[in-house]
PAGU-438152 format. One record per residue (C-alpha): z, y, x; residue in one letter; residue number from 1. Coordinates in Angstrom, 3 decimals. Each point is the difference from the previous one (the first is absolute). Example, Ala and Ser with C-alpha at 12.3 -4.5 7.8 and 13.67 -1.06 7.14 Angstrom:
REM PAGU-438152
+----------+----------+----------+------+-----+
|       zz |       yy |       xx | type | seq |
+----------+----------+----------+------+-----+
|    7.800 |   -4.500 |   12.300 |    a |   1 |
|   -0.660 |    3.440 |    1.370 |    s |   2 |
+----------+----------+----------+------+-----+
REM end
This chain:
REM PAGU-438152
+----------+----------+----------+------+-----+
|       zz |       yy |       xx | type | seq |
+----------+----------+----------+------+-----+
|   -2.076 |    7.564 |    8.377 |    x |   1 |
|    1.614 |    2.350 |   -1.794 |    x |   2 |
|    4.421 |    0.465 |   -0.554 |    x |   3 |
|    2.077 |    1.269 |   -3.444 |    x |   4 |
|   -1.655 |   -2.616 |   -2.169 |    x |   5 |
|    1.484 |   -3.195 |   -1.490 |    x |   6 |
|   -1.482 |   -3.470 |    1.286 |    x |   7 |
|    0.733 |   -3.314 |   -1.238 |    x |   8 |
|    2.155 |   -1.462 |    3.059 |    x |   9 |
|    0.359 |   -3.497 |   -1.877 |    x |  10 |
|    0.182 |   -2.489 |   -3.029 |    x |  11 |
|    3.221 |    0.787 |   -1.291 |    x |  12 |
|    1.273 |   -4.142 |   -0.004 |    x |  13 |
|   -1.176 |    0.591 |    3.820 |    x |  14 |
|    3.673 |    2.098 |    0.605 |    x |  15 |
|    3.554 |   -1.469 |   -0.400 |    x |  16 |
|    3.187 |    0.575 |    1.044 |    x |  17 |
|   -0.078 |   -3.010 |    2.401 |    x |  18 |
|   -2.628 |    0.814 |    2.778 |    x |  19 |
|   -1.601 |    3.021 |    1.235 |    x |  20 |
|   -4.029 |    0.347 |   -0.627 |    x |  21 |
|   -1.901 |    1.831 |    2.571 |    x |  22 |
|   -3.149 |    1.744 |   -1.240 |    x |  23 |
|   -2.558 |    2.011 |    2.089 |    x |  24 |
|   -1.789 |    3.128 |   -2.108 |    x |  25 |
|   -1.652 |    3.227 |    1.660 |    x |  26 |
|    0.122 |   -1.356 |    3.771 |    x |  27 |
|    3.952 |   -0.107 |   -0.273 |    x |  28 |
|    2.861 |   -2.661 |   -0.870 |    x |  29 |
|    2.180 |    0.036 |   -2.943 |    x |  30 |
|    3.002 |   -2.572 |   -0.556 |    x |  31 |
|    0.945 |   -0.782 |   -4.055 |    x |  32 |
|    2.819 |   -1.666 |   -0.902 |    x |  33 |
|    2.323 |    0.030 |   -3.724 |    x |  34 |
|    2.940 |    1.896 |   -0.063 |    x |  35 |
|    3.192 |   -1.336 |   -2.045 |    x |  36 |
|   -1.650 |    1.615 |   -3.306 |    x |  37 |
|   -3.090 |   -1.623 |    0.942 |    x |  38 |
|   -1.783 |    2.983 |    1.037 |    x |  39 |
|   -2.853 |   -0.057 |    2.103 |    x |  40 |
|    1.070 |    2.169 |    3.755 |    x |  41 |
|   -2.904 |    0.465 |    2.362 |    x |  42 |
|    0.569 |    1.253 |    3.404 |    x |  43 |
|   -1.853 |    0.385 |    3.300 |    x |  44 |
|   -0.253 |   -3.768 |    1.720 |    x |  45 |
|    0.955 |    1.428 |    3.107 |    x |  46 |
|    3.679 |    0.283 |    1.525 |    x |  47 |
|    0.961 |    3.175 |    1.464 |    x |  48 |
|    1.798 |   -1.694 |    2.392 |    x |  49 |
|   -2.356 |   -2.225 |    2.430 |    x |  50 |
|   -2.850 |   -0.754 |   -2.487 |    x |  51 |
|    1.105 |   -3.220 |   -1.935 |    x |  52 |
|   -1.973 |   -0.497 |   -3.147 |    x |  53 |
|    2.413 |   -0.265 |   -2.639 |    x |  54 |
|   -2.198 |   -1.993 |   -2.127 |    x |  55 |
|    0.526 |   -2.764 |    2.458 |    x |  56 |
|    3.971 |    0.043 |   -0.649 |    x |  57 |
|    2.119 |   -0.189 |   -3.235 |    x |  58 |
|    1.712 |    1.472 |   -2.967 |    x |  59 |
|    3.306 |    0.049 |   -0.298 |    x |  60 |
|    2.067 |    2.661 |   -2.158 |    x |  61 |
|   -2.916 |    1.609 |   -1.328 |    x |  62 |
|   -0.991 |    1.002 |    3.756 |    x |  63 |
|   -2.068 |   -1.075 |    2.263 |    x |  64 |
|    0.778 |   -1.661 |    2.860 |    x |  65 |
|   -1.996 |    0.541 |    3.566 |    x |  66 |
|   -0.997 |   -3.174 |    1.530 |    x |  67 |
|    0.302 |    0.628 |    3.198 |    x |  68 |
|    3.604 |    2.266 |    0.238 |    x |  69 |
|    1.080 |   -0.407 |   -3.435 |    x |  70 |
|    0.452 |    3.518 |   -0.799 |    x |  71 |
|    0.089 |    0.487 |   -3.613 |    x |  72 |
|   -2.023 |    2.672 |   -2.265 |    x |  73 |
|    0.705 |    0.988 |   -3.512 |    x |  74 |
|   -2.378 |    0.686 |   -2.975 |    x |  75 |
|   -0.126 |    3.575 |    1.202 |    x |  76 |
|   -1.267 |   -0.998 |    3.576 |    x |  77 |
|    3.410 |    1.171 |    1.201 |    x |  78 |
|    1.656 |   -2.670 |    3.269 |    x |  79 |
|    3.716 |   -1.177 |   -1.517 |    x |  80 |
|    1.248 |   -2.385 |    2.451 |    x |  81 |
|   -1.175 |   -0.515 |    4.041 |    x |  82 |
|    1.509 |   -2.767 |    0.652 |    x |  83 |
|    0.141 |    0.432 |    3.942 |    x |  84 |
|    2.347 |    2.942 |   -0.662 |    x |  85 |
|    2.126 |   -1.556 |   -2.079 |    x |  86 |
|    1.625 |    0.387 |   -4.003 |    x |  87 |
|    0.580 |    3.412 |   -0.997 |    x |  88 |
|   -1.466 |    1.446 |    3.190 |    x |  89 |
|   -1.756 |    3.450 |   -0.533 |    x |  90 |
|   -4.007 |   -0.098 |   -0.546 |    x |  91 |
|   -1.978 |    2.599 |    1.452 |    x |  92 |
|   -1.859 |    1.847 |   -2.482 |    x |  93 |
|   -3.609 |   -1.140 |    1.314 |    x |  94 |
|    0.288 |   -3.082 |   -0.686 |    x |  95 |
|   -1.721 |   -0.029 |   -2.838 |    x |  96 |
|   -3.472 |   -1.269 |   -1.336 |    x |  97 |
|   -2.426 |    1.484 |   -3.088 |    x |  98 |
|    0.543 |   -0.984 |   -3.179 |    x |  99 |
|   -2.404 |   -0.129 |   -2.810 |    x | 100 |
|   -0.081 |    0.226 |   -3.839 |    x | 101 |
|   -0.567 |   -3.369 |   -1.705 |    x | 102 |
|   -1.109 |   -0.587 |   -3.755 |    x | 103 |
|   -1.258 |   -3.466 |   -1.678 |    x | 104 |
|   -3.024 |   -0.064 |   -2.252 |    x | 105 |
|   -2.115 |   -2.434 |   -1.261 |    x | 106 |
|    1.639 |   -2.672 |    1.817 |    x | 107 |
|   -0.187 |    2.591 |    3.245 |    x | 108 |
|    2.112 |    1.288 |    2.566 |    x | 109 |
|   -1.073 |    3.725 |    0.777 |    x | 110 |
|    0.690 |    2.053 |    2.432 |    x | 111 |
|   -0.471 |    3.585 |    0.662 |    x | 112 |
|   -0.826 |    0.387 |    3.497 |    x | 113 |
|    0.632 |    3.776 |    0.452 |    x | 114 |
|    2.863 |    2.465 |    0.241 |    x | 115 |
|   -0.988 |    2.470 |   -2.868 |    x | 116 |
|    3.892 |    0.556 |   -2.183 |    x | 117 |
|    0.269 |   -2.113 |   -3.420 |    x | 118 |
|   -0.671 |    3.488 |   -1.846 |    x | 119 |
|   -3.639 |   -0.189 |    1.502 |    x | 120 |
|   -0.852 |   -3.853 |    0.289 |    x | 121 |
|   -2.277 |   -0.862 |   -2.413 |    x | 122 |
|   -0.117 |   -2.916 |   -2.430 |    x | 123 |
|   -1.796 |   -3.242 |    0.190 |    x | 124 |
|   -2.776 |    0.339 |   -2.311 |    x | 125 |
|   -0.175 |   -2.507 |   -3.479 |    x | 126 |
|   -3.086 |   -1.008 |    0.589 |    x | 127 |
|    0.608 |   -3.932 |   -1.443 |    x | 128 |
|    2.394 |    0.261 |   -3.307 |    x | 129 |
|   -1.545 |   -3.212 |   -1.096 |    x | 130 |
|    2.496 |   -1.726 |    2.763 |    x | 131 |
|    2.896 |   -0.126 |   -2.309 |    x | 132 |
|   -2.253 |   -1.375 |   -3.214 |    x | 133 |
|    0.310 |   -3.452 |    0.736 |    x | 134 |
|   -0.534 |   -0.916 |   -3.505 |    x | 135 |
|   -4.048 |    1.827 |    0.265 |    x | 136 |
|   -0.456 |   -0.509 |    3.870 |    x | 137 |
|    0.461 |   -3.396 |    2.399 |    x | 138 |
|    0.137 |    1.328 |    3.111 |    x | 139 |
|   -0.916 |   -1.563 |    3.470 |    x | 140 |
|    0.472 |    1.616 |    3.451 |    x | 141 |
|   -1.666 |    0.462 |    3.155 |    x | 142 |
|    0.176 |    1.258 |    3.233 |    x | 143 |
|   -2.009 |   -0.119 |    3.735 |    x | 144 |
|   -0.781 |    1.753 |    2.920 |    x | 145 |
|   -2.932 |    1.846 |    1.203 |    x | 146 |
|   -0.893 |    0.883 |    3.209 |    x | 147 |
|   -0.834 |    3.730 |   -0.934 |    x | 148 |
|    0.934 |    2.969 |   -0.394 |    x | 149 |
|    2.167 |    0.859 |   -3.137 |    x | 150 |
|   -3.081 |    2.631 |   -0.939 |    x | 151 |
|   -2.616 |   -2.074 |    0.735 |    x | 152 |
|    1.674 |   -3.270 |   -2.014 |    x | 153 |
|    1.073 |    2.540 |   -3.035 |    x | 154 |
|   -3.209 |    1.408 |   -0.522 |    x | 155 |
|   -2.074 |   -3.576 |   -0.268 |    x | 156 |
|    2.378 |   -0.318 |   -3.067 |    x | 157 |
|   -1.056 |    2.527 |   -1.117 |    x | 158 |
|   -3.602 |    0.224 |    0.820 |    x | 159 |
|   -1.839 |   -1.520 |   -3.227 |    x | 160 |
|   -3.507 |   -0.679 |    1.003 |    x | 161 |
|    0.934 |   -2.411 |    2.884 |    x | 162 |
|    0.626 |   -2.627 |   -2.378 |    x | 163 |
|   -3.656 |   -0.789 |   -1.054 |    x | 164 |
|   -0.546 |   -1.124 |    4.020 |    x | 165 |
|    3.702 |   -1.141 |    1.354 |    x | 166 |
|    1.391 |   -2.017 |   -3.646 |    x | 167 |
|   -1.585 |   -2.771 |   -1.123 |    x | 168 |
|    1.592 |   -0.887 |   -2.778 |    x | 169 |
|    0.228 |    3.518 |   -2.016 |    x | 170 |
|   -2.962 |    2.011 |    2.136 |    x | 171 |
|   -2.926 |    0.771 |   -2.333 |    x | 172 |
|   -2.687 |   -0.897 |    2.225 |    x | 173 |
|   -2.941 |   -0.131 |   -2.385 |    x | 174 |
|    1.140 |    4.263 |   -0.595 |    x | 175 |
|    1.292 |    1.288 |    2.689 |    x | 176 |
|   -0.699 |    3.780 |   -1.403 |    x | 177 |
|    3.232 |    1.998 |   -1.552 |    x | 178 |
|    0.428 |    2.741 |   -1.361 |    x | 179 |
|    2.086 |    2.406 |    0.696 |    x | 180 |
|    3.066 |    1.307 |   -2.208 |    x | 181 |
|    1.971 |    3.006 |    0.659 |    x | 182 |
|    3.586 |   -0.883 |    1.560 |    x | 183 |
|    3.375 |    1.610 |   -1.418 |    x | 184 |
|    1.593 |    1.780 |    2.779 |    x | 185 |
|    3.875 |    0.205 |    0.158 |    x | 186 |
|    2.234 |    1.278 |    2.817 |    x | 187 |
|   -0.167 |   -3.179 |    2.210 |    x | 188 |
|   -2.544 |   -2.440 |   -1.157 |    x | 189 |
|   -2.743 |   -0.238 |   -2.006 |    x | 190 |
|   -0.725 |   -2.277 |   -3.095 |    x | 191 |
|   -3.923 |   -1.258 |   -1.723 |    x | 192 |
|   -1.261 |   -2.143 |   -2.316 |    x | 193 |
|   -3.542 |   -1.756 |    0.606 |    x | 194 |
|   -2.052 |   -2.041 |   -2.054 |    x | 195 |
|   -1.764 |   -2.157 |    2.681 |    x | 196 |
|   -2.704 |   -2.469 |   -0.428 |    x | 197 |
|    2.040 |   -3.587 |   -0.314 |    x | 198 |
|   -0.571 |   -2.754 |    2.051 |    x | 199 |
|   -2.712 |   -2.773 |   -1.097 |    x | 200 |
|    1.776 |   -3.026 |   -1.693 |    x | 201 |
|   -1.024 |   -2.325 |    3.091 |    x | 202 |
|    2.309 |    2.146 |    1.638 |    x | 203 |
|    3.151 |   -0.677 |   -1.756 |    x | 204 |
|    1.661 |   -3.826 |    0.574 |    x | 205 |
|    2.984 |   -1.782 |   -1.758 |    x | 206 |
|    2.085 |    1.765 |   -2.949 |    x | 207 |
|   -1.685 |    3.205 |    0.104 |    x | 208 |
|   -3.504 |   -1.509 |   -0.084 |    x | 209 |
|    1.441 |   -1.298 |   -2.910 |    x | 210 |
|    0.943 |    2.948 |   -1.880 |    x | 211 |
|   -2.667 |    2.317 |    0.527 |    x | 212 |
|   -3.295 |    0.198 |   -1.580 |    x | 213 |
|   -3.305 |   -0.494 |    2.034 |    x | 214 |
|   -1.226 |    3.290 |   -1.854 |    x | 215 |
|    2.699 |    2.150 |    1.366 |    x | 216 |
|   -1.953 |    2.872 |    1.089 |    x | 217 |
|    2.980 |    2.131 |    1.332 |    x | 218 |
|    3.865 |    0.546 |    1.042 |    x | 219 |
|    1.959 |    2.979 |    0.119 |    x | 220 |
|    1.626 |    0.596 |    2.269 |    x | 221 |
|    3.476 |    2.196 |    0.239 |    x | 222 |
|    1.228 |    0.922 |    3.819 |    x | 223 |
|    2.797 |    2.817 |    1.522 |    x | 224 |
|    1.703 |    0.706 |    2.747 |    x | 225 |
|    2.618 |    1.663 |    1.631 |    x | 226 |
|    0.616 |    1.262 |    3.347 |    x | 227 |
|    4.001 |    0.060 |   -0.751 |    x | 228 |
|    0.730 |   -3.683 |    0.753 |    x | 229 |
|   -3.345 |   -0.578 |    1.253 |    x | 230 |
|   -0.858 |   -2.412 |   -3.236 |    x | 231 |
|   -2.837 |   -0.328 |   -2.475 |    x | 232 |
|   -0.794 |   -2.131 |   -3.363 |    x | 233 |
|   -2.926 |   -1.210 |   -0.822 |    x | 234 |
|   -1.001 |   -1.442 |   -3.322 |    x | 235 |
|   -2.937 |   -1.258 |   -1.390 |    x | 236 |
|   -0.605 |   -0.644 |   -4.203 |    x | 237 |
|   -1.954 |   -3.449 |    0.109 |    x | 238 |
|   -0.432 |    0.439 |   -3.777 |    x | 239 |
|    2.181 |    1.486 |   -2.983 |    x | 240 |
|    3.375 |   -1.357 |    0.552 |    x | 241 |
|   -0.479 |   -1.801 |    3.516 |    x | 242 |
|    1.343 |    2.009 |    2.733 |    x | 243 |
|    1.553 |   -0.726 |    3.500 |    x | 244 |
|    1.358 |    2.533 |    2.573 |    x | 245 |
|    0.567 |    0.056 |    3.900 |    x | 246 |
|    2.867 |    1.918 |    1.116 |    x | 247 |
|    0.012 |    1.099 |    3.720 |    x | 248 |
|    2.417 |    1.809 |    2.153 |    x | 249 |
|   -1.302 |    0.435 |    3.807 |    x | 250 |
|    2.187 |    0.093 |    2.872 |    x | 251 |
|   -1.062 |    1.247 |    3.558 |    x | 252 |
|    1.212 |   -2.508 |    2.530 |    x | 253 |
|   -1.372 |    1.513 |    2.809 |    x | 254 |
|   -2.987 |    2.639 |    0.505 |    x | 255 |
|   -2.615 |   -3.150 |    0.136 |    x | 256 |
|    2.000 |   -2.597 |   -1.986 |    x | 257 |
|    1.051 |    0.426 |   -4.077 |    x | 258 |
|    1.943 |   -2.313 |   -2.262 |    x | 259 |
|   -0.773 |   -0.330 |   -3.926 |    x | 260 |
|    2.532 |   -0.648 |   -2.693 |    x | 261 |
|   -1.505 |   -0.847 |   -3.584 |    x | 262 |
|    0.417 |   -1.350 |   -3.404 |    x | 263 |
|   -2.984 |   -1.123 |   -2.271 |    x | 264 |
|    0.907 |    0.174 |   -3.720 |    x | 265 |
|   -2.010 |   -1.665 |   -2.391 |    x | 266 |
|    0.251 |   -0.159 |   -4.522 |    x | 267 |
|   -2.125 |   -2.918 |    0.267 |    x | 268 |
|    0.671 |   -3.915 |    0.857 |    x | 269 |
|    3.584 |    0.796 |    0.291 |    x | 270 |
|    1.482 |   -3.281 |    0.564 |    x | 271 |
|    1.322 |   -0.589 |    3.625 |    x | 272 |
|   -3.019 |   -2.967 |    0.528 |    x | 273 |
|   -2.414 |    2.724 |    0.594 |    x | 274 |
|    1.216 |    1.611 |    2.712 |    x | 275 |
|   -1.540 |   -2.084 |    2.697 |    x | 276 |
|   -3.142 |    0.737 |   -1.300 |    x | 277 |
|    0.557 |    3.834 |    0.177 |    x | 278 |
|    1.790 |   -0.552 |    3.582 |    x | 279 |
|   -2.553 |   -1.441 |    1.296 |    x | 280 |
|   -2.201 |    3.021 |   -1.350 |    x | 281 |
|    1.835 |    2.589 |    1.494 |    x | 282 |
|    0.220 |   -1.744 |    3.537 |    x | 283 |
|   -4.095 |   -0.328 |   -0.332 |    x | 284 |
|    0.031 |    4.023 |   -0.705 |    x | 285 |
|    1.817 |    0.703 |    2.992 |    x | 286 |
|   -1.443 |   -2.241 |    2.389 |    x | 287 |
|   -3.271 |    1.543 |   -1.109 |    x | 288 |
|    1.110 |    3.576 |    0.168 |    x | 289 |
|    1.584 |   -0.453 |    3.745 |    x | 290 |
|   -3.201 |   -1.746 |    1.101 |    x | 291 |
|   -1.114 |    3.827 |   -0.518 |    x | 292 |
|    2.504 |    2.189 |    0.523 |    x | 293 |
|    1.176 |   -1.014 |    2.922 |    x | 294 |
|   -3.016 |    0.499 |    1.976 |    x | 295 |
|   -0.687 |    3.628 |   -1.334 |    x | 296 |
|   -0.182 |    2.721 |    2.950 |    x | 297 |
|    1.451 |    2.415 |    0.625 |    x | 298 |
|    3.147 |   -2.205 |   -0.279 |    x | 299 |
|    1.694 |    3.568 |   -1.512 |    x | 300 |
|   -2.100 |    1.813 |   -3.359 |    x | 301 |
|   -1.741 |    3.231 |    1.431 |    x | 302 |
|    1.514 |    3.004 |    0.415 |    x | 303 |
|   -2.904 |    1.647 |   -1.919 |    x | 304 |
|   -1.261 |   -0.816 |   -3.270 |    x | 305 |
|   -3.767 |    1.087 |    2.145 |    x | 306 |
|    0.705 |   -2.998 |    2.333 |    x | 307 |
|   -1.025 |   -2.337 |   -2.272 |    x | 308 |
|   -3.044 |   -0.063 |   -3.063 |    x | 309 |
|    1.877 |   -0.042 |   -3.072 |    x | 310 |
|   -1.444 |   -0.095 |   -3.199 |    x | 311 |
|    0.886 |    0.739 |   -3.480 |    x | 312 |
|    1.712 |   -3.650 |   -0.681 |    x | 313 |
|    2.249 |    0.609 |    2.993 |    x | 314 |
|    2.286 |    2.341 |   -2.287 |    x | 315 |
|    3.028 |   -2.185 |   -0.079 |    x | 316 |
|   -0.151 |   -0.005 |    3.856 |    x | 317 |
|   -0.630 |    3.774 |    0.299 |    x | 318 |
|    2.942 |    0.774 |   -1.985 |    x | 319 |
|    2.397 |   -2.485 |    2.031 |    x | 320 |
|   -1.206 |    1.620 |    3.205 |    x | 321 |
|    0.553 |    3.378 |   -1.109 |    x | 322 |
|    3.785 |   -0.840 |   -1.279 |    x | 323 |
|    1.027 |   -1.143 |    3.814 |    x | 324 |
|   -1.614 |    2.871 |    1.491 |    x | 325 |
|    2.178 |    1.759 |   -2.350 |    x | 326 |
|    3.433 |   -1.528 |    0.988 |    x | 327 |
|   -1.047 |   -0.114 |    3.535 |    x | 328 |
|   -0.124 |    3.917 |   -0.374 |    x | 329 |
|    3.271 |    0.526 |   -0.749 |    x | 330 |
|    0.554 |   -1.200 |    3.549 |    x | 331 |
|    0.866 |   -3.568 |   -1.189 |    x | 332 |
|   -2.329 |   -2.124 |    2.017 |    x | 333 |
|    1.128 |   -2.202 |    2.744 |    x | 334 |
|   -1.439 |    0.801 |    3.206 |    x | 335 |
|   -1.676 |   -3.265 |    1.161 |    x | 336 |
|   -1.069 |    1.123 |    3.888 |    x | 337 |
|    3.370 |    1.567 |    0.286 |    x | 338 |
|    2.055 |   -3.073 |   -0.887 |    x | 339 |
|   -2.206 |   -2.122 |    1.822 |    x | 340 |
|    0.571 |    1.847 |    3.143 |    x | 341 |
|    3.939 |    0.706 |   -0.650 |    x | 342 |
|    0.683 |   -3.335 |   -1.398 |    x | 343 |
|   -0.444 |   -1.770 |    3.605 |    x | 344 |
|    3.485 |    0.772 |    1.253 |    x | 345 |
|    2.117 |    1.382 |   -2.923 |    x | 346 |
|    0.625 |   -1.135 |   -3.785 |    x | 347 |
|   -1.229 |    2.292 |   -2.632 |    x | 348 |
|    0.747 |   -0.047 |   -3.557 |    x | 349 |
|   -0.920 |    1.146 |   -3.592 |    x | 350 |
|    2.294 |    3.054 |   -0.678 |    x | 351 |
|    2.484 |   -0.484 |   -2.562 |    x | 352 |
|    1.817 |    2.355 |   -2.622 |    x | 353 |
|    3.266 |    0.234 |    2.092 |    x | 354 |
|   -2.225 |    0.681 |    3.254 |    x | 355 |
|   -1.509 |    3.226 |   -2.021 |    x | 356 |
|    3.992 |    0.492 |   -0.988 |    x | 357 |
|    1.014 |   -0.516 |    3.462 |    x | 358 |
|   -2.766 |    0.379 |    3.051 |    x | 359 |
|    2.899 |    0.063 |    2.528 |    x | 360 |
|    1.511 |   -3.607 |    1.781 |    x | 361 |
|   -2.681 |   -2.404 |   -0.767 |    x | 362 |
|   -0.834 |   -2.325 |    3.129 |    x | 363 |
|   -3.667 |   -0.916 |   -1.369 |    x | 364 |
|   -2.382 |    2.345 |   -0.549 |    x | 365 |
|   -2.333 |    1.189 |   -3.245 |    x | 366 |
|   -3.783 |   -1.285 |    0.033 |    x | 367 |
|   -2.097 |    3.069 |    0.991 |    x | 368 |
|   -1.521 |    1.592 |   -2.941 |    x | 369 |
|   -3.489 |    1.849 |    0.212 |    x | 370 |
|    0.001 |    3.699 |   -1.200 |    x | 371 |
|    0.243 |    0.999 |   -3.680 |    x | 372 |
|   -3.357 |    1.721 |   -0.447 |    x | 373 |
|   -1.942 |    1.743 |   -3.363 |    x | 374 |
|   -2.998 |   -2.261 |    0.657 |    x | 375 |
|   -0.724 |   -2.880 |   -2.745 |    x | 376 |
|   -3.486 |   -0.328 |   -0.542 |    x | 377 |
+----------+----------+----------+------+-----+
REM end
């Protein structure tokens, strides 16, 4: 799992003013709550004080309150009231928890779970404009669980010839050949356009059966991704003028466990009475894709793009794989075996901007990090 990069914590109507919301992403826990503007704050779940999880308590004042002491935390992680010690009493300087940047998009909360300065953070990418064109898009949304690995689950979306044998409804089984198209690089993703063999007509049930020709002898297909925010689009052309997309943002939950937040847009049946129909497509899709995914081994992607026999129609997957072996080099990849063997007796957290500012008087400790290194291939 890998730190400095923005994650989508939560849906944005998820996060008031009235109750905390606990949220689990890279092995840790993160509390977010509204302040009195009605910005999002996330913080490190855990007290500093005797480990409440301050998810479990309140808001009140634009802080939140620890269940289990009531000591009180501010937007900027910083302890403002103990109540065992009284109103006005001094607070020691460690009692303190990380704090992390927060930005809404798409209907998002994101958080940047690292502690580079704002000069350096990078921006969440645009990767779905059409989210504000209500007027050419009706949009749907999504979201599940996988019991996976974030690489692993990422790379089946992007991974264009398993549909033909996992998808029944938009696999071309009577053609499962493809050709294979040369991929635009950019500095953290990748993006393609296919033409692949379309499904047979049999295949296709309810509105959609009804809108596209038995003839149709191919759809192109348009998909990107980025590493920053861990999110991809996908969009096939059914025929001139009939488009949908599928707008994902992955979130690591744990090393074997990643959540999925998504919107489909579609310029087609717009009306509100076809959603169930594309719904229940989506939830078919998924069901169909964890059937797979989840039982891939390794659990974790090799290390080694020789550990596995990749061919020429794996590019997509190539290209991801290279990008995280790029930002773990820069010494921004959680060490898994280290946590696991630290995390038995002591709390450890993602490191936060004001951690990098100040490394001194902090009671829990950083996740360990493996070594930057010059190796990405």
């Amino acid at each position: 799992m890998l730190i400095n990069n923005w994650y989508v914590a939560a849906w944005s109507h998820e996060v008031t003013t009235r109750k905390p919301f606990g949220v689990r992403m890279l092995g840790c826990d993160f509390v977010l709550f509204r302040d009195a503007e009605g910005g999002v704050v996330c913080l490190s779940d855990v007290c500093c004080h005797r480990g409440g999880a301050l998810a479990g308590g309140k808001v009140n004042n634009a802080r939140v309150v620890c269940p289990y002491h009531g000591w009180n935390f501010d937007g900027k992680g910083n302890c403002v009231l103990i109540p065992s010690m009284g109103e006005g009493a001094p607070i020691p300087r460690r009692a303190r928890i990380d704090s992390y940047p927060t930005q809404e998009k798409y209907g998002w909360v994101w958080a940047f779970l690292g502690d580079l300065p704002e000069s350096e953070r990078p921006s969440i990418p645009d990767l779905f404009p059409e989210y504000e064109d209500t007027a050419t898009w009706h949009r749907v949304s999504y979201g599940f669980e996988a019991k996976a690995n974030w690489m692993r689950f990422e790379e089946n979306s992007l991974d264009t010839a398993h549909t033909t044998f996992v998808h029944q409804q938009f696999g071309a089984i009577r053609n499962p050949k493809l050709e294979v198209f040369p991929l635009e690089h950019k500095e953290w993703g990748a993006r393609v356009a296919r033409v692949k063999p379309a499904p047979g007509a049999d295949q296709k049930t309810g509105e959609m059966a009804k809108l596209l020709s038995a003839e149709r002898k191919s759809t192109q297909v348009e998909l990107e991704f980025s590493l920053l925010g861990l999110c991809h689009r996908i969009q096939p052309t059914f025929r001139e003028g009939m488009s949908l997309i599928n707008f994902t943002a992955r979130t690591p939950v744990e090393d074997k466990l990643s959540r999925a937040f998504g919107w489909q847009a579609r310029n087609y049946l717009k009306e509100p009475q076809y959603d169930a129909e594309r719904i229940a497509a989506i939830e078919l899709a998924v069901r169909e894709d964890l059937s797979v995914v989840e039982r891939v081994r390794p659990v974790h992607t090799p290390g080694s793009l020789a550990d596995e026999l990749l061919v020429e129609t794996d590019g997509m997957e190539v290209a991801f794989r290279k990008c995280c072996w790029r930002w773990a080099a820069k010494g921004w990849e959680i060490d898994r075996d280290a946590v696991e063997r630290l995390s038995r007796n002591q709390i450890l957290v993602i490191p936060s901007p004001a951690r990098r500012e100040d490394p001194k008087n902090w009671i829990h400790k950083a996740v360990p990090l493996r070594a930057a290194s010059t190796d990405a291939n």
